[in-house]
N, C-alpha and C positions, 0 to 999 in steps of 0.2 A: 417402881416400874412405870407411872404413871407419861413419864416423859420419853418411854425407849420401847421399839420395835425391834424385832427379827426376823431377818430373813431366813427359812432352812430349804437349802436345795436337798430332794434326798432321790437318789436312784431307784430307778427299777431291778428287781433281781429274778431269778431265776435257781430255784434250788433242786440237790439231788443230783441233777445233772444225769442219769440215767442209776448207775448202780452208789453213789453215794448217797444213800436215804438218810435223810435228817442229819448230813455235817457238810457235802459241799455244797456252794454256791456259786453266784458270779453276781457284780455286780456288771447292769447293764445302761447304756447313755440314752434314758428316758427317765424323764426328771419329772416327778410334783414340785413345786413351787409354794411355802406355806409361809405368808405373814404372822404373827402373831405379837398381841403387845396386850397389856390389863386394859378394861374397862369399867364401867361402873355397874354393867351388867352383858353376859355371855353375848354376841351376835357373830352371825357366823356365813359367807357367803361364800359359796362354789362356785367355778369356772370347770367349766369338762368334767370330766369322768365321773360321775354320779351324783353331777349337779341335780339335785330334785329328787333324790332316792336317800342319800345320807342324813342325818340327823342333824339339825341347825341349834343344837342347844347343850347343852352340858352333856347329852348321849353322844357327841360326836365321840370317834376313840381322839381324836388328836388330843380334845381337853381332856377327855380322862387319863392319856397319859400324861399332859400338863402336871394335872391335878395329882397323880401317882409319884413324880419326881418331885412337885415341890413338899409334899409331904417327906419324900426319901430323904430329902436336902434339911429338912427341919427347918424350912422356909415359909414367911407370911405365906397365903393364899388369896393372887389378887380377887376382888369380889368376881368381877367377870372377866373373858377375855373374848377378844376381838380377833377371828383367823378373817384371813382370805386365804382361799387356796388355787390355785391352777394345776389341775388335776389332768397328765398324759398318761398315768400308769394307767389299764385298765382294771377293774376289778372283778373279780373271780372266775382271771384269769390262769390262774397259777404264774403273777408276774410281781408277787412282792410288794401290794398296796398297801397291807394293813401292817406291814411290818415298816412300809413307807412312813405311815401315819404313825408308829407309835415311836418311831427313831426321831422322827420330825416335830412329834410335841416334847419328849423328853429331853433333846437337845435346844426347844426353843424356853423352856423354863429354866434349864440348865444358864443358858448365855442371857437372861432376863434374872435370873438371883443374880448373876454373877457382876451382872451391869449395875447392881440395885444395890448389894450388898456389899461388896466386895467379897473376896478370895477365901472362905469359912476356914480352908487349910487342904482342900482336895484330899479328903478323904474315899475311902470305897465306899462310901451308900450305902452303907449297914442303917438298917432304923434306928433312928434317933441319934444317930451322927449332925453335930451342927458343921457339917463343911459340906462341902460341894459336891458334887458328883467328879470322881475318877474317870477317864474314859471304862476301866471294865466296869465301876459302877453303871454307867450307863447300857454297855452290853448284859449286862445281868437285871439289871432292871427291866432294858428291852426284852432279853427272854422270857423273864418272869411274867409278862400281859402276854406273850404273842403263845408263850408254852415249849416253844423249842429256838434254837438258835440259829439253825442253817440259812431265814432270809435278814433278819436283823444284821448279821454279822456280815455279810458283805454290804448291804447299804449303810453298814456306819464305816466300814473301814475301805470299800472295792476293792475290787479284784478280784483274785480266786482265790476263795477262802474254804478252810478246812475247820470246822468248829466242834465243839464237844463240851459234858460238863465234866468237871472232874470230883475228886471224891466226896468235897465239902457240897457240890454242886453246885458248882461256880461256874459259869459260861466262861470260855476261854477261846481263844480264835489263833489262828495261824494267816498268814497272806500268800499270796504267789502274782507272779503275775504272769497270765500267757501268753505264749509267743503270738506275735503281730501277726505271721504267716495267718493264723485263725479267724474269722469272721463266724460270731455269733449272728445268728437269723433267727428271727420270732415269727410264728408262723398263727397268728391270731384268729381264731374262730368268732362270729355271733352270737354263739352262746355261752352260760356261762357254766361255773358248775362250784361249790362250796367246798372249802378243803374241807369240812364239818365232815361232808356227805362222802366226799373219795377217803379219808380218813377212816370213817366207819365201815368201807368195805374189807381193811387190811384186815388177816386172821391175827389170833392172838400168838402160833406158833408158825415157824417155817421151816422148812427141813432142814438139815444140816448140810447137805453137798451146795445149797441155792444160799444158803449165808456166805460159805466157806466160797466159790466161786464171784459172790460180790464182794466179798475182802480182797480178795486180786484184782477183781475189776476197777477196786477207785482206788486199789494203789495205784496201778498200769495208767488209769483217766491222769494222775496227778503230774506224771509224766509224761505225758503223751501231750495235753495242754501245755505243759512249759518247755519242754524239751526237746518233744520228737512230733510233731503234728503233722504226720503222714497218714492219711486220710483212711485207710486200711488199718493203721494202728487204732488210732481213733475209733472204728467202728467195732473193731473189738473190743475198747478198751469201755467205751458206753451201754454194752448189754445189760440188763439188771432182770435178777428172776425175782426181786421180794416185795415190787410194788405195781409196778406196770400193769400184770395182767391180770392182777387180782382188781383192778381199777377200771380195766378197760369196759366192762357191764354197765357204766355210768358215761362212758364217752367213747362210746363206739367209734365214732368217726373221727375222733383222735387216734384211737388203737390203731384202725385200719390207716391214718396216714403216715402214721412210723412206723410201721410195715414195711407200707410201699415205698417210701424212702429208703431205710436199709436193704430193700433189696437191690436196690437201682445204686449203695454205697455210700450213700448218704448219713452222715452220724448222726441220727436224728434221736431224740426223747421226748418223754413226757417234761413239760416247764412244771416243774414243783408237783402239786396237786393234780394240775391241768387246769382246763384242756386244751391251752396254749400247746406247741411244739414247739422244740430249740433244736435247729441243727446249727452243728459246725462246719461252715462251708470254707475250704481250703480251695488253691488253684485247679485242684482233679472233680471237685463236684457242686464249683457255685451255680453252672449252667445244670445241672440237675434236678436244681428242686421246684423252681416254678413249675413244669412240665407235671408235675404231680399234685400239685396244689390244685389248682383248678382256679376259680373266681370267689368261689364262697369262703375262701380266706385272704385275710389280709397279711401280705408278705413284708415282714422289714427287715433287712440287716443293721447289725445295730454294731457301736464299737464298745470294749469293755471298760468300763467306768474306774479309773486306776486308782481315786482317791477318796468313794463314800462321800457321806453326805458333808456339803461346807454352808458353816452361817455366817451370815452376816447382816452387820446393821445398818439399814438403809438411814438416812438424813430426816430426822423428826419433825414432821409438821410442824 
Protein backbone atom coordinates (compact mmCIF):
# COMPACT_ATOMS: atom_id res chain seq x y z
CA UNK A 1 0.00 0.00 0.00
CA UNK A 2 2.99 2.03 0.46
CA UNK A 3 2.85 3.63 -3.08
CA UNK A 4 -1.17 4.00 -3.61
CA UNK A 5 -3.68 6.67 -2.27
CA UNK A 6 -7.56 6.97 -2.31
CA UNK A 7 -9.84 9.05 -2.99
CA UNK A 8 -13.51 8.36 -1.22
CA UNK A 9 -16.36 10.96 -2.12
CA UNK A 10 -19.25 9.78 0.19
CA UNK A 11 -22.59 11.75 0.55
CA UNK A 12 -24.67 13.41 2.84
CA UNK A 13 -27.90 11.63 3.87
CA UNK A 14 -30.73 12.06 5.49
CA UNK A 15 -32.84 9.20 7.21
CA UNK A 16 -36.31 8.24 8.26
CA UNK A 17 -37.74 10.71 6.20
CA UNK A 18 -40.59 11.38 8.41
CA UNK A 19 -42.60 7.90 9.24
CA UNK A 20 -39.93 5.41 7.87
CA UNK A 21 -37.86 4.92 11.21
CA UNK A 22 -34.65 3.18 10.94
CA UNK A 23 -35.01 1.85 6.82
CA UNK A 24 -35.60 4.91 4.59
CA UNK A 25 -33.16 7.28 3.38
CA UNK A 26 -32.00 9.56 0.69
CA UNK A 27 -28.79 10.18 -0.30
CA UNK A 28 -28.13 13.88 -0.65
CA UNK A 29 -25.35 16.23 -3.10
CA UNK A 30 -23.08 17.27 -0.08
CA UNK A 31 -20.05 15.53 -0.16
CA UNK A 32 -16.91 14.85 2.47
CA UNK A 33 -14.03 14.32 0.53
CA UNK A 34 -11.43 11.74 2.32
CA UNK A 35 -7.74 10.89 1.19
CA UNK A 36 -6.49 8.09 2.59
CA UNK A 37 -3.16 5.93 1.89
CA UNK A 38 -0.57 3.72 4.77
CA UNK A 39 2.17 5.61 6.58
CA UNK A 40 4.82 4.83 8.84
CA UNK A 41 2.71 6.31 11.54
CA UNK A 42 -1.26 7.60 11.80
CA UNK A 43 -1.54 11.67 10.85
CA UNK A 44 -4.49 13.03 10.21
CA UNK A 45 -5.63 16.53 8.99
CA UNK A 46 -9.28 18.34 8.81
CA UNK A 47 -10.56 20.79 6.43
CA UNK A 48 -14.23 22.13 7.63
CA UNK A 49 -16.71 20.48 9.49
CA UNK A 50 -14.97 19.58 12.76
CA UNK A 51 -11.65 20.60 11.95
CA UNK A 52 -10.19 20.89 15.81
CA UNK A 53 -13.00 18.88 17.50
CA UNK A 54 -12.35 15.27 15.97
CA UNK A 55 -9.70 13.06 16.93
CA UNK A 56 -6.39 13.32 14.93
CA UNK A 57 -5.06 9.77 15.75
CA UNK A 58 -6.12 6.24 15.69
CA UNK A 59 -9.61 7.47 17.67
CA UNK A 60 -10.61 9.02 14.53
CA UNK A 61 -13.93 6.72 13.44
CA UNK A 62 -12.61 6.82 9.69
CA UNK A 63 -9.37 4.68 10.90
CA UNK A 64 -11.15 2.61 13.00
CA UNK A 65 -13.33 1.68 10.29
CA UNK A 66 -10.03 1.32 8.18
CA UNK A 67 -8.81 -0.76 10.86
CA UNK A 68 -12.32 -2.82 11.15
CA UNK A 69 -12.36 -3.81 7.38
CA UNK A 70 -8.82 -4.67 6.99
CA UNK A 71 -9.16 -6.93 9.81
CA UNK A 72 -12.87 -8.27 7.91
CA UNK A 73 -10.61 -8.61 4.60
CA UNK A 74 -7.90 -10.82 6.63
CA UNK A 75 -5.70 -8.11 5.39
CA UNK A 76 -1.94 -6.75 6.58
CA UNK A 77 -2.60 -3.61 8.73
CA UNK A 78 -0.72 -0.74 7.50
CA UNK A 79 1.49 0.62 10.62
CA UNK A 80 -0.17 3.98 10.15
CA UNK A 81 -2.45 5.85 7.95
CA UNK A 82 -2.37 9.17 6.47
CA UNK A 83 -6.36 10.97 5.92
CA UNK A 84 -6.95 14.26 4.68
CA UNK A 85 -10.37 15.02 4.90
CA UNK A 86 -12.64 18.11 3.52
CA UNK A 87 -15.41 17.88 5.53
CA UNK A 88 -19.18 19.77 4.20
CA UNK A 89 -21.55 17.31 5.96
CA UNK A 90 -22.28 18.91 9.13
CA UNK A 91 -22.20 16.97 12.23
CA UNK A 92 -24.86 16.30 14.61
CA UNK A 93 -26.85 17.29 12.54
CA UNK A 94 -29.00 14.48 11.77
CA UNK A 95 -27.19 14.61 8.01
CA UNK A 96 -25.31 11.27 7.81
CA UNK A 97 -21.53 12.31 9.00
CA UNK A 98 -20.58 9.34 10.87
CA UNK A 99 -22.00 6.96 8.74
CA UNK A 100 -20.14 9.45 6.00
CA UNK A 101 -16.91 8.55 7.82
CA UNK A 102 -17.34 4.90 8.34
CA UNK A 103 -18.62 4.08 4.44
CA UNK A 104 -15.64 6.33 3.56
CA UNK A 105 -12.87 4.46 5.64
CA UNK A 106 -14.30 0.99 4.92
CA UNK A 107 -14.41 1.62 1.14
CA UNK A 108 -10.90 3.26 1.33
CA UNK A 109 -9.12 0.13 2.88
CA UNK A 110 -11.34 -1.94 0.70
CA UNK A 111 -9.85 -0.29 -2.79
CA UNK A 112 -6.13 0.08 -0.91
CA UNK A 113 -6.15 -4.23 -0.07
CA UNK A 114 -7.54 -4.29 -3.27
CA UNK A 115 -4.71 -2.20 -5.09
CA UNK A 116 -2.05 -3.92 -2.89
CA UNK A 117 -3.24 -7.32 -2.94
CA UNK A 118 -5.01 -8.27 -5.57
CA UNK A 119 -8.67 -9.70 -5.88
CA UNK A 120 -8.67 -12.39 -2.56
CA UNK A 121 -12.01 -13.87 -4.47
CA UNK A 122 -14.83 -11.07 -3.17
CA UNK A 123 -16.15 -12.81 -0.88
CA UNK A 124 -19.02 -11.50 1.80
CA UNK A 125 -16.68 -10.46 4.90
CA UNK A 126 -17.53 -13.02 7.17
CA UNK A 127 -14.34 -13.19 9.64
CA UNK A 128 -11.66 -14.74 8.65
CA UNK A 129 -12.60 -14.85 5.00
CA UNK A 130 -9.14 -14.25 3.06
CA UNK A 131 -11.10 -12.17 0.08
CA UNK A 132 -12.18 -8.92 -0.16
CA UNK A 133 -15.05 -7.33 0.74
CA UNK A 134 -18.44 -7.83 -1.37
CA UNK A 135 -20.46 -4.71 -1.83
CA UNK A 136 -23.08 -6.20 1.01
CA UNK A 137 -19.87 -7.12 2.87
CA UNK A 138 -19.33 -3.66 3.15
CA UNK A 139 -22.97 -2.60 3.94
CA UNK A 140 -23.05 -5.13 6.72
CA UNK A 141 -19.82 -4.22 7.99
CA UNK A 142 -21.11 -0.47 7.69
CA UNK A 143 -24.05 -1.39 9.81
CA UNK A 144 -22.38 -3.36 12.18
CA UNK A 145 -20.09 0.14 13.64
CA UNK A 146 -22.91 2.62 12.86
CA UNK A 147 -25.75 -0.11 14.71
CA UNK A 148 -28.52 0.38 12.12
CA UNK A 149 -28.59 0.74 8.30
CA UNK A 150 -30.93 3.51 7.13
CA UNK A 151 -27.77 6.20 6.75
CA UNK A 152 -24.98 3.72 5.53
CA UNK A 153 -27.16 2.32 2.85
CA UNK A 154 -27.99 5.30 0.82
CA UNK A 155 -24.31 6.95 1.06
CA UNK A 156 -23.02 3.72 -0.27
CA UNK A 157 -25.38 3.07 -2.80
CA UNK A 158 -27.85 6.93 -3.30
CA UNK A 159 -30.91 7.36 -3.86
CA UNK A 160 -33.89 6.38 -2.18
CA UNK A 161 -33.12 3.58 -0.24
CA UNK A 162 -35.44 1.16 1.75
CA UNK A 163 -33.08 -1.00 4.06
CA UNK A 164 -33.65 -3.75 6.64
CA UNK A 165 -31.88 -6.73 8.21
CA UNK A 166 -33.08 -10.01 7.49
CA UNK A 167 -33.33 -13.13 9.48
CA UNK A 168 -29.58 -14.13 9.53
CA UNK A 169 -29.12 -10.36 10.28
CA UNK A 170 -27.71 -9.25 7.31
CA UNK A 171 -28.22 -5.53 6.23
CA UNK A 172 -29.88 -5.79 2.92
CA UNK A 173 -30.92 -2.48 0.85
CA UNK A 174 -33.46 -1.86 -1.98
CA UNK A 175 -32.94 1.49 -4.34
CA UNK A 176 -35.45 3.84 -5.96
CA UNK A 177 -34.93 6.82 -7.43
CA UNK A 178 -37.32 10.02 -7.05
CA UNK A 179 -38.95 11.85 -9.34
CA UNK A 180 -37.05 15.10 -10.46
CA UNK A 181 -40.29 17.05 -10.07
CA UNK A 182 -38.88 16.91 -5.96
CA UNK A 183 -36.30 19.12 -4.45
CA UNK A 184 -34.92 18.04 -1.14
CA UNK A 185 -34.16 21.24 1.25
CA UNK A 186 -31.92 21.03 4.44
CA UNK A 187 -32.93 23.39 6.70
CA UNK A 188 -29.74 23.61 9.12
CA UNK A 189 -29.84 24.97 12.56
CA UNK A 190 -26.59 26.25 14.90
CA UNK A 191 -27.00 23.77 17.23
CA UNK A 192 -26.36 20.47 17.44
CA UNK A 193 -27.98 17.61 19.12
CA UNK A 194 -26.41 13.67 19.38
CA UNK A 195 -28.39 10.81 17.90
CA UNK A 196 -27.05 9.02 21.43
CA UNK A 197 -29.28 11.84 23.25
CA UNK A 198 -32.59 11.87 20.64
CA UNK A 199 -32.24 8.10 20.64
CA UNK A 200 -32.55 7.66 24.31
CA UNK A 201 -35.76 9.66 24.38
CA UNK A 202 -37.54 6.90 22.22
CA UNK A 203 -39.98 4.65 24.56
CA UNK A 204 -39.43 1.01 24.63
CA UNK A 205 -43.22 0.38 23.43
CA UNK A 206 -45.61 2.26 20.93
CA UNK A 207 -49.15 1.74 20.69
CA UNK A 208 -50.41 -0.26 17.97
CA UNK A 209 -52.77 2.15 15.90
CA UNK A 210 -49.36 4.85 15.70
CA UNK A 211 -47.19 1.72 14.32
CA UNK A 212 -49.99 0.32 12.08
CA UNK A 213 -50.74 3.99 10.65
CA UNK A 214 -46.66 4.35 9.98
CA UNK A 215 -46.69 1.08 8.03
CA UNK A 216 -49.08 3.05 5.57
CA UNK A 217 -47.27 6.17 5.91
CA UNK A 218 -43.77 4.90 4.28
CA UNK A 219 -45.60 2.65 2.00
CA UNK A 220 -47.74 5.75 0.72
CA UNK A 221 -43.77 8.15 1.20
CA UNK A 222 -42.42 5.26 -1.33
CA UNK A 223 -44.80 6.29 -3.87
CA UNK A 224 -45.34 9.37 -3.46
CA UNK A 225 -41.40 10.19 -3.85
CA UNK A 226 -41.18 7.97 -7.17
CA UNK A 227 -44.32 8.20 -8.56
CA UNK A 228 -46.86 10.65 -7.60
CA UNK A 229 -45.03 13.88 -5.90
CA UNK A 230 -48.00 16.11 -5.52
CA UNK A 231 -47.41 18.05 -2.70
CA UNK A 232 -50.65 17.11 -0.67
CA UNK A 233 -49.83 13.67 -1.20
CA UNK A 234 -46.47 14.02 0.02
CA UNK A 235 -47.62 15.67 3.18
CA UNK A 236 -49.71 13.08 4.10
CA UNK A 237 -47.57 10.58 3.03
CA UNK A 238 -44.50 12.17 5.59
CA UNK A 239 -46.53 12.19 9.04
CA UNK A 240 -44.95 9.93 11.67
CA UNK A 241 -46.38 9.29 15.37
CA UNK A 242 -43.21 6.92 16.61
CA UNK A 243 -40.34 9.32 16.67
CA UNK A 244 -41.00 12.93 16.10
CA UNK A 245 -42.66 13.82 19.18
CA UNK A 246 -41.47 11.84 21.51
CA UNK A 247 -37.87 13.78 20.43
CA UNK A 248 -39.15 17.13 20.00
CA UNK A 249 -38.40 17.88 24.30
CA UNK A 250 -34.68 17.97 23.05
CA UNK A 251 -35.19 20.36 19.82
CA UNK A 252 -37.95 22.36 20.40
CA UNK A 253 -37.18 24.58 17.78
CA UNK A 254 -36.98 21.88 15.29
CA UNK A 255 -40.51 20.68 16.60
CA UNK A 256 -42.10 24.00 16.27
CA UNK A 257 -40.48 24.51 12.55
CA UNK A 258 -42.25 21.45 11.20
CA UNK A 259 -45.02 22.53 12.52
CA UNK A 260 -45.19 25.49 11.11
CA UNK A 261 -44.31 24.23 7.81
CA UNK A 262 -46.90 21.60 7.51
CA UNK A 263 -49.24 23.88 8.29
CA UNK A 264 -48.50 26.41 5.54
CA UNK A 265 -48.27 22.56 3.32
CA UNK A 266 -44.96 22.13 3.41
CA UNK A 267 -43.63 18.35 3.57
CA UNK A 268 -41.44 19.01 6.05
CA UNK A 269 -39.53 16.33 8.81
CA UNK A 270 -37.34 15.60 11.30
CA UNK A 271 -33.49 14.87 9.23
CA UNK A 272 -32.68 11.50 10.79
CA UNK A 273 -32.12 12.27 14.53
CA UNK A 274 -32.31 15.93 14.00
CA UNK A 275 -32.22 18.73 14.40
CA UNK A 276 -31.66 19.49 10.84
CA UNK A 277 -35.20 19.71 8.82
CA UNK A 278 -35.72 18.12 5.30
CA UNK A 279 -38.64 19.43 3.42
CA UNK A 280 -39.72 18.41 -0.05
CA UNK A 281 -40.22 21.37 -2.11
CA UNK A 282 -42.26 20.64 -5.28
CA UNK A 283 -43.57 23.66 -7.87
CA UNK A 284 -46.90 24.42 -5.09
CA UNK A 285 -44.44 25.11 -2.08
CA UNK A 286 -40.66 26.12 -2.92
CA UNK A 287 -41.91 29.86 -2.28
CA UNK A 288 -43.13 28.63 1.10
CA UNK A 289 -40.50 27.74 3.21
CA UNK A 290 -37.99 30.66 3.65
CA UNK A 291 -40.90 32.78 5.00
CA UNK A 292 -40.76 30.39 7.95
CA UNK A 293 -37.43 29.91 8.52
CA UNK A 294 -36.40 33.04 9.52
CA UNK A 295 -32.42 33.88 9.68
CA UNK A 296 -31.25 31.73 12.34
CA UNK A 297 -31.29 28.77 9.93
CA UNK A 298 -29.48 28.09 7.11
CA UNK A 299 -31.48 27.14 3.98
CA UNK A 300 -30.19 24.80 1.25
CA UNK A 301 -31.88 22.92 -1.61
CA UNK A 302 -29.86 20.18 -2.36
CA UNK A 303 -30.27 17.56 -5.48
CA UNK A 304 -30.37 13.76 -4.65
CA UNK A 305 -27.20 11.94 -4.88
CA UNK A 306 -28.20 8.89 -7.57
CA UNK A 307 -24.95 6.88 -7.30
CA UNK A 308 -23.37 6.87 -3.28
CA UNK A 309 -20.22 7.03 -2.47
CA UNK A 310 -17.34 6.77 -5.69
CA UNK A 311 -13.43 6.18 -5.23
CA UNK A 312 -10.87 6.90 -6.77
CA UNK A 313 -7.09 6.94 -7.19
CA UNK A 314 -5.60 10.09 -7.50
CA UNK A 315 -1.89 10.11 -9.39
CA UNK A 316 1.03 9.11 -6.57
CA UNK A 317 3.34 11.46 -5.61
Amino acid sequence: MADRRVLVRVPATSANLGPGFDSLGLALSLYDDVTAESADSTVIAVEGEGAGEVPEDEGHLIVRAMRAAFDRMSAPQPRGIRLRCVNRIPHARGLGSSSAAIVAGILAARALAESSYGDFGRRDGVPGDDGLLSDDGVLALATEIEGHPDNVAPCLVGGLTIAWTDHEKSARVAKFAPDSAITPVVIIPGFRLSTEEARGLLPSHVPHVDAAANAGRAALLVAALTQRPESDLLLTATEDRLHQDYRAPAMPRTADLVQRLRANGVPAVVSGAGPTVLAFSTSNTQDLIAPEVGTDWHIQPLNVDPVGAVVQFPETR
